[in-house]
C-alpha positions in Angstrom: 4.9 -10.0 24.2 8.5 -9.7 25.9 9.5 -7.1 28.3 12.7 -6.7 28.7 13.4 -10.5 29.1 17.1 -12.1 27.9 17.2 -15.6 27.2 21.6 -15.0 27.6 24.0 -12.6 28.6 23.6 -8.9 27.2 27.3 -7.9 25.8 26.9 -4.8 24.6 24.1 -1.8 24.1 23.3 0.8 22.5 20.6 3.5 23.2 18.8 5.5 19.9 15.7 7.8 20.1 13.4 6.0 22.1 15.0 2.3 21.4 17.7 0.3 23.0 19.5 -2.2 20.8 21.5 -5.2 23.0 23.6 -7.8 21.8 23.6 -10.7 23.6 25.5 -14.0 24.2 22.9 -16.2 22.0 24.4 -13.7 18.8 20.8 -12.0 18.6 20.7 -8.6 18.3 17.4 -6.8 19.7 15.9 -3.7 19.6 13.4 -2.8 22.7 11.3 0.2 23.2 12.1 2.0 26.3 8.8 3.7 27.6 6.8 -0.2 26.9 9.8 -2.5 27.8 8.7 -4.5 24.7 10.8 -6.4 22.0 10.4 -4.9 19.0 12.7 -7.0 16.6 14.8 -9.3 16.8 17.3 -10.1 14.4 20.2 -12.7 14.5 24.2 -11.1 14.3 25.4 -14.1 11.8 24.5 -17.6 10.4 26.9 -18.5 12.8 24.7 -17.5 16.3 28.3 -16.3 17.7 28.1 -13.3 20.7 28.0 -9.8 19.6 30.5 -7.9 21.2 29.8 -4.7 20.1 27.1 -2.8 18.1 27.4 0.8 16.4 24.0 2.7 15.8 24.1 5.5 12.8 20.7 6.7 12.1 18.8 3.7 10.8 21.2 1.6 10.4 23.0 -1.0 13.0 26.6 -2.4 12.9 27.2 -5.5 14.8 30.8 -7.0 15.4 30.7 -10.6 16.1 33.8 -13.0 17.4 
């Protein structure tokens, strides 16, 4: 299990419900639980790896904006 443990730079986040979503250096986007610290998903920005910059939660759904 990982708590709260980057392998890069966080860029951006975003806090939803009980979830933080960061986008990091390494173009992963993750989603953590806050009360556990645990990585629920992780899920790449682009076939690319490239760093998100920013990310835009709207309900269920995540936008990520890559360079």
């Amino acid at each position: 299990m990982r708590y709260f443990f980057l392998c890069r730079a966080v860029l951006c986040l975003e806090f939803q419900y009980l979830r933080v979503i960061t986008g990091s250096a390494d173009g992963r986007l993750r989603i953590w639980n806050v009360i556990t610290g645990q990585c629920c998903r992780i899920m790449r920005g682009n076939s690319a790896s490239d760093p998100i910059q920013s990310i835009i939660a709207i309900d269920d759904r995540y936008v990520s904006h890559v360079m």
